[in-house]
C-alpha positions as CSV (number, residue, x, y, z in Angstrom):
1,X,55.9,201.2,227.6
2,X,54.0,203.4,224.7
3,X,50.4,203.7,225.1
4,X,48.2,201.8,223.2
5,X,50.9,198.8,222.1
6,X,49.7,195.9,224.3
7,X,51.8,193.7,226.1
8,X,50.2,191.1,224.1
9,X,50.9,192.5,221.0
10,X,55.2,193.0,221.7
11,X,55.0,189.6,223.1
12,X,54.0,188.3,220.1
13,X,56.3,190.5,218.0
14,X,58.8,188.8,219.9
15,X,58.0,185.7,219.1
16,X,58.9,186.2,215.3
17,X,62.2,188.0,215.7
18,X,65.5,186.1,215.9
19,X,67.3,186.2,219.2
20,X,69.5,189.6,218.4
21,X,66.3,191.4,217.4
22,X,64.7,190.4,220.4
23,X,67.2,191.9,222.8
24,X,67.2,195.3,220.9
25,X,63.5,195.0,222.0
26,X,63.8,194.3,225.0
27,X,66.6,197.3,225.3
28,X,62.8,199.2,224.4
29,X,61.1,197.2,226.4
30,X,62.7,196.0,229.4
31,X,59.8,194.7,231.5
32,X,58.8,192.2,229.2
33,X,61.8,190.4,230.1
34,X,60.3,188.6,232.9
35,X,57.6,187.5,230.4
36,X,59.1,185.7,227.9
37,X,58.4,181.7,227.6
38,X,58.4,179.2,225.2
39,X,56.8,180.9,222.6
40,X,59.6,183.6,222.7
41,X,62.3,181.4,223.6
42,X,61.7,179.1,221.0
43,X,63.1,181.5,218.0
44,X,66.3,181.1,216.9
45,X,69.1,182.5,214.9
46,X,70.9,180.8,212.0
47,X,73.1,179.2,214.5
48,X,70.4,178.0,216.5
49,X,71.4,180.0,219.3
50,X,68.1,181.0,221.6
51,X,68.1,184.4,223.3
52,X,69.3,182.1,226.1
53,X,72.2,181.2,224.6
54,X,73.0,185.3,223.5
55,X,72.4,186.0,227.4
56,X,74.3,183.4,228.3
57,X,77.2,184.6,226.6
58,X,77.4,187.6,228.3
59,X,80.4,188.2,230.6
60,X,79.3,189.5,233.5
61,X,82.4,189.3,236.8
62,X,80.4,190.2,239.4
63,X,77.7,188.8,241.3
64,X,75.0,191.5,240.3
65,X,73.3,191.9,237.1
66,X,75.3,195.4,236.3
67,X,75.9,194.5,232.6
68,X,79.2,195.0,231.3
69,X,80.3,198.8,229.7
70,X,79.6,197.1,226.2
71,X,77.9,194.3,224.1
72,X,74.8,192.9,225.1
73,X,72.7,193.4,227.5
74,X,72.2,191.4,230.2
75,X,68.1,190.0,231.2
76,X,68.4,188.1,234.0
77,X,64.3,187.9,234.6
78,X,64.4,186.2,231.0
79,X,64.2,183.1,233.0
80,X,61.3,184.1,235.3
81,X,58.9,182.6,233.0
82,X,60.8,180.0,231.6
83,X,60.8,175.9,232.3
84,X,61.4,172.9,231.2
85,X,63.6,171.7,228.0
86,X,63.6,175.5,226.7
87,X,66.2,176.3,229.2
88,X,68.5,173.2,228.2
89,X,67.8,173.9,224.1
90,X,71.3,173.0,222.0
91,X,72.5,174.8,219.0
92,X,73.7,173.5,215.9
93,X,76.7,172.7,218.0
94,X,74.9,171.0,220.7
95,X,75.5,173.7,223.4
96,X,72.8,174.6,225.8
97,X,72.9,177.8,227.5
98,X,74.4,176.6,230.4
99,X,77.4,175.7,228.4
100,X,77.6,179.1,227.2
101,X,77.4,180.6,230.6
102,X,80.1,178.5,232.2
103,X,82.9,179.2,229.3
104,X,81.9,183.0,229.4
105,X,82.2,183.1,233.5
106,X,78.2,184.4,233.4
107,X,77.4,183.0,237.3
108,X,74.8,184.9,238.2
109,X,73.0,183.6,234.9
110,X,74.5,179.6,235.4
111,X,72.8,180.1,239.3
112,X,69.4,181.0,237.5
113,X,69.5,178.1,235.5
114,X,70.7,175.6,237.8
115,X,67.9,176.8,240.4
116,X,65.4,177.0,237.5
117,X,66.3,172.9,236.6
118,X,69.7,171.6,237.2
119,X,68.8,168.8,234.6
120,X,71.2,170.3,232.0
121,X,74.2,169.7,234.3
122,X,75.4,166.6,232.6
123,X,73.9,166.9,228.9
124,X,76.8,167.0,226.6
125,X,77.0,168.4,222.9
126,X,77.8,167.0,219.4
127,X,81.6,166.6,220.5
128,X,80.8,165.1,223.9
129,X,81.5,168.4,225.7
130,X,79.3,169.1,229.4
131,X,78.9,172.3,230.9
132,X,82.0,171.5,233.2
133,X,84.4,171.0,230.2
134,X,83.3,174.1,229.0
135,X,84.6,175.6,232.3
136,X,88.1,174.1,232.3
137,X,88.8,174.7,228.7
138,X,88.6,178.6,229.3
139,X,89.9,178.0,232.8
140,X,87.4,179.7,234.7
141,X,87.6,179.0,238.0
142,X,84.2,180.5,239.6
143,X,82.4,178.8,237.1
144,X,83.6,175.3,238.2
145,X,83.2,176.1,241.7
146,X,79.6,176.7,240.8
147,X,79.4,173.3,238.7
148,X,81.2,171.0,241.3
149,X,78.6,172.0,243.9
150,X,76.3,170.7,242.5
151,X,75.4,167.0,243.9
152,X,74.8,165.6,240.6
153,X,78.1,166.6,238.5
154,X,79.5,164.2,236.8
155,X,83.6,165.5,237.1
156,X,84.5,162.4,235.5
157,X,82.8,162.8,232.3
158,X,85.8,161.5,229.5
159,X,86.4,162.7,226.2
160,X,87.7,160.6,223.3
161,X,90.6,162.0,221.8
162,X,92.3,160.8,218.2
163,X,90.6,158.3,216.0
164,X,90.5,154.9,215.2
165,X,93.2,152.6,217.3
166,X,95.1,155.5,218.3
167,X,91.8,157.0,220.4
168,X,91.7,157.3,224.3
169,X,90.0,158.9,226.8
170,X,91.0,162.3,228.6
171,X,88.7,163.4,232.1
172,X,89.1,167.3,232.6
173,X,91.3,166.5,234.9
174,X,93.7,165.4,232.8
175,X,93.1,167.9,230.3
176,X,93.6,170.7,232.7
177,X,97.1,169.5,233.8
178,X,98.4,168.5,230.3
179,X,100.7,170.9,229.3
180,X,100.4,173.8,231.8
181,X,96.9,174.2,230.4
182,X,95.1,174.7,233.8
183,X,95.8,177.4,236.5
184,X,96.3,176.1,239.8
185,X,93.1,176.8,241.1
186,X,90.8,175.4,238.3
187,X,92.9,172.2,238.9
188,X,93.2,172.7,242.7
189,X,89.1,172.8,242.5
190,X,89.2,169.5,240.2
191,X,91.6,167.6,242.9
192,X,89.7,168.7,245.7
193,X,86.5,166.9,244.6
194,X,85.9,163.8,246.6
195,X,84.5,162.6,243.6
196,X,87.4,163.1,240.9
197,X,88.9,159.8,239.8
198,X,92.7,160.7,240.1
199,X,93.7,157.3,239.1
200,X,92.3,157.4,235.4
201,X,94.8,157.0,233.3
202,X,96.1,159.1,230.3
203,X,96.7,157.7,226.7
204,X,100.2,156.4,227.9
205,X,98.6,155.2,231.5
206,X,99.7,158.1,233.4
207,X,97.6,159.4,236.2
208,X,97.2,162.8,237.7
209,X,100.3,162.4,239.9
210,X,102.4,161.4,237.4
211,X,101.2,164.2,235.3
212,X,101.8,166.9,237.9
213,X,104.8,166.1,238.4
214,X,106.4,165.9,235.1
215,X,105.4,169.2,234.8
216,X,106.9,170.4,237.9
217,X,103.8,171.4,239.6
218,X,105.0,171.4,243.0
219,X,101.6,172.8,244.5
220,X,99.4,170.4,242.5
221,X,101.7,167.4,244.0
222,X,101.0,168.9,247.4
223,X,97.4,168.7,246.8
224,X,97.2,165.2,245.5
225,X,99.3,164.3,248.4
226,X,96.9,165.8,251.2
227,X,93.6,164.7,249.7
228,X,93.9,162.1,251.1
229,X,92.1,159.6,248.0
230,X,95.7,159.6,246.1
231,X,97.8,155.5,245.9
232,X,101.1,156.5,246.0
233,X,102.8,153.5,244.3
234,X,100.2,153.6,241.9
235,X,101.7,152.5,238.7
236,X,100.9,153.9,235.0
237,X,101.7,151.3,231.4
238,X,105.1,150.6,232.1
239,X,105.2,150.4,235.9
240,X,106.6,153.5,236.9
241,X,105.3,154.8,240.1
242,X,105.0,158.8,240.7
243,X,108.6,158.0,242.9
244,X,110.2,156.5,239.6
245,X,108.6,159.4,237.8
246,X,110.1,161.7,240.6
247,X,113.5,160.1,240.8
248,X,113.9,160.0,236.9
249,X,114.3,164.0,236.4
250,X,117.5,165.5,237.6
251,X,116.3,169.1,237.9
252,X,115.5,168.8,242.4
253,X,114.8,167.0,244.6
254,X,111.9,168.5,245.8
255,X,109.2,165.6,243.9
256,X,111.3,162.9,245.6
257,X,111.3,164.1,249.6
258,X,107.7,164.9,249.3
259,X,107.2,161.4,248.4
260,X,109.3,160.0,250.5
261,X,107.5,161.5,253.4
262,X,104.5,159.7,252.3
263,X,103.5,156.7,254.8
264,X,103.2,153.5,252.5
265,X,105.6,154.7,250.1
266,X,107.5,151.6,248.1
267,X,110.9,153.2,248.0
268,X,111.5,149.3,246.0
269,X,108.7,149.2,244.1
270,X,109.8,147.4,240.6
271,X,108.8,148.7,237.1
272,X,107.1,145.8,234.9
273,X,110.6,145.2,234.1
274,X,112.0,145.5,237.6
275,X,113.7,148.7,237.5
276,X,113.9,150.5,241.0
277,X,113.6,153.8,241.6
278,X,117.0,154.3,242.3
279,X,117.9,152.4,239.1
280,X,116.2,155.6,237.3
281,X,117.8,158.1,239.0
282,X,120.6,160.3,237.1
283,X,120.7,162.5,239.5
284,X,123.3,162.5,242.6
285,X,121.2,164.4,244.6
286,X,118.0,162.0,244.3
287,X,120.0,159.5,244.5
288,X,121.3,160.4,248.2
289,X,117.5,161.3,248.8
290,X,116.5,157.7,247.9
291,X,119.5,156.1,250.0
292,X,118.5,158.2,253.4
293,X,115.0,156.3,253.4
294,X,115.6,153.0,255.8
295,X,113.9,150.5,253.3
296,X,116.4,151.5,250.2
297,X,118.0,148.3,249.3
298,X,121.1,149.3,247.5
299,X,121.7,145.9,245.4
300,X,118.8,145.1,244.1
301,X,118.5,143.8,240.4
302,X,116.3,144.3,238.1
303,X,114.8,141.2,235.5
304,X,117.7,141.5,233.8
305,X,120.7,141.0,236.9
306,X,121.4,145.2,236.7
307,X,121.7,147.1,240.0
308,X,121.9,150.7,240.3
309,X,125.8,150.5,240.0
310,X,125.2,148.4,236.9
311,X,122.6,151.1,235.0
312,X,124.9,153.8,236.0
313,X,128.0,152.6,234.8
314,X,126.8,152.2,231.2
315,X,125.3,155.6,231.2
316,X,128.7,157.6,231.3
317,X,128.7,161.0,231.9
318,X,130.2,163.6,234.5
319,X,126.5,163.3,236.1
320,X,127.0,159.1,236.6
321,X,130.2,159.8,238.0
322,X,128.8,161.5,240.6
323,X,126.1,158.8,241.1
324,X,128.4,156.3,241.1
325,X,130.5,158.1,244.1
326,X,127.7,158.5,245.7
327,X,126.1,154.8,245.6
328,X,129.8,153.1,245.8
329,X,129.9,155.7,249.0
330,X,126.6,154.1,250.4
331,X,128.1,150.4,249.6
332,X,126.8,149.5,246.3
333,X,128.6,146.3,245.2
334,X,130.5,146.7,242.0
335,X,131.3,143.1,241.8
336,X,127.8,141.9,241.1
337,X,127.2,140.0,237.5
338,X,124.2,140.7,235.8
339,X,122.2,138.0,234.2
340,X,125.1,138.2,230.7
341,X,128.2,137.7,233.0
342,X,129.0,141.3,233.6
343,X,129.8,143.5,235.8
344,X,129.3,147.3,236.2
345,X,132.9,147.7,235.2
346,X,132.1,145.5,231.9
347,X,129.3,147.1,231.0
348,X,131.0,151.0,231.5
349,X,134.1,149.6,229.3
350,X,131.1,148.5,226.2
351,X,129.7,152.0,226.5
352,X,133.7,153.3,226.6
353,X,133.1,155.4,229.5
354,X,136.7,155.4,230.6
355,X,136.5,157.7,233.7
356,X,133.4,155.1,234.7
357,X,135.8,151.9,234.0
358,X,138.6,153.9,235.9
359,X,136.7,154.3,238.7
360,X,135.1,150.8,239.1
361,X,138.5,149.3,238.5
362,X,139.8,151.2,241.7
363,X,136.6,150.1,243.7
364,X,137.0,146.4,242.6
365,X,141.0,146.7,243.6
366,X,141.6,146.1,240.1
367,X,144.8,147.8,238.5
């Protein structure tokens, strides 16, 4: 420090310099760092950013305080001196320095803070964000590590999405596995919670599971599946259990064995308007998955009088062919009426799947 300029008198300089200004002094100045309270910490930029929030920023990848090759410089003894609401202080956005530090990935600064007061864990800004959905929208996994062990974290906290009647709530949860957003371990991390509600339902009522699996996320099923917290026949809006969700896509069967393993499964379990699983299915390959579990019941209608046969025969289709082999092979009856009088056969001949009528014909004796 030059001779004859006081700490005092810097201090004070500080105090009427915006947040930038102050770090190039403190590039000068370095020990003065540790020094800086309210009175210093209180200046802000036309943003409203604090140095806090600058420091914050910073994206520092290891755990010492080496700052990075270029950009600012990173203070961690800014917060020796510091308490209170000045560490939690929101911009014109609403975002407290914490919420800076866990989108940039800046851990050593989030552990100062959170030691310092771990009140700002939950406060949220103008657009309802918390420090932890700061973390999963720029998918930084150490940072929500840090966040979720902490015993107060709310890892629930919902967002409203859309407007008006069309709005609903998302958890980051849900937001992590919408679209292949989320790397498996930020949403490994989320799962693994024994406080994350994996039953909260998206804007159409899926949940987590349902989600996971319709984007083919075979490790993310594995994870729900072993936590031990997950309902397995819980159904989303229209009734569908994960296993209708499973059964429905035809691209493996890899969704549908996993569940099947499951103890408690429904292999049954009716859709609000008492579609099966197997009734789903347009795939021949699920479809022989389904019928090796013991509690399969073949036959079984739907509100409407349809079996299995009965939905697969008016879909057509080289792919229902090979369904209906396989379910007439496993002694699905193709003389069933539905609740209108007809039978598979009638309802293939309406859709003019010839090959389908054909083959019914043959398995009714008909000629």
């Amino acid at each position: 420090m030059s001779p004859g300029l006081p700490t005092e008198l810097i201090l004070q300089i500080a105090c009427y310099l915006e947040p930038l200004d102050q770090i190039s002094l403190l590039q000068v100045f370095p020990t003065i760092a540790g020094l800086f309270n309210y009175h210093q910490l209180a200046s802000t930029d036309e943003d409203g950013n604090t140095i806090l929030h600058l420091q914050a920023r910073v994206n520092i990848y290891s755990e010492d305080s080496t700052p990075p090759g270029a950009g600012i410089p990173f203070f961690p003894s800014i917060l020796d001196c510091s308490e209170g609401d000045i560490l939690h202080a929101q911009n014109q956005d609403g975002a407290t320095p914490l919420m800076c530090a866990s989108f940039a990935g800046n851990i050593p600064f989030m552990r100062l803070l959170l030691t310092k007061d771990p009140h700002g864990l939950n406060l949220v800004d103008k657009c309802g964000s918390t420090p932890l959905w700061y973390a999963v929208r720029a998918n930084n996994a150490p940072a929500i590590a840090l966040l979720l062990e902490q015993p107060s974290i709310d890892v629930n906290h919902p967002l409203t999405e859309g407007e008006g009647r069309h709005a609903y709530q998302i958890t980051p949860l849900l937001h992590a596995l919408w679209g292949g957003r989320g790397k498996y371990d930020v949403i490994s991390l989320l799962i693994k919670h024994p406080e994350t509600d994996l039953t909260f339902p998206d804007q159409i009522g899926q949940t987590a599971i349902h989600l996971a699996i319709s984007e083919g996320r075979e490790d993310l099923v594995q994870d729900l599946l072993e936590c031990g917290r997950l309902d397995v026949n819980a159904a989303w809006g229209n009734g569908w259990t994960p296993l209708h969700a499973a059964a429905a896509g035809y691209k493996d069967t890899k969704f549908v064995k996993l569940l099947l393993a499951q103890d408690g499964i429904d292999v049954n379990r009716p859709t609000n308007s008492g579609e099966t699983p197997l009734m789903t299915t347009q795939s021949a390959r699920c479809m022989k998955a389904l019928l090796a579990h013991p509690g399969i019941k073949i036959n079984r209608v739907d509100d409407f009088g349809w079996t299995a046969l009965g939905y697969t025969a008016y879909r057509g289709g080289r792919r229902a062919l090979d369904c209906a082999h396989v379910l007439l092979r496993h002694g699905a009856r193709p003389d069933l009426v539905d609740l209108d009088g007809y039978t598979p056969r009638d309802r293939a001949e309406q859709a003019k799947h010839w090959e389908m009528v054909k083959l019914l014909e043959d398995a009714l004796g008909q000629k």
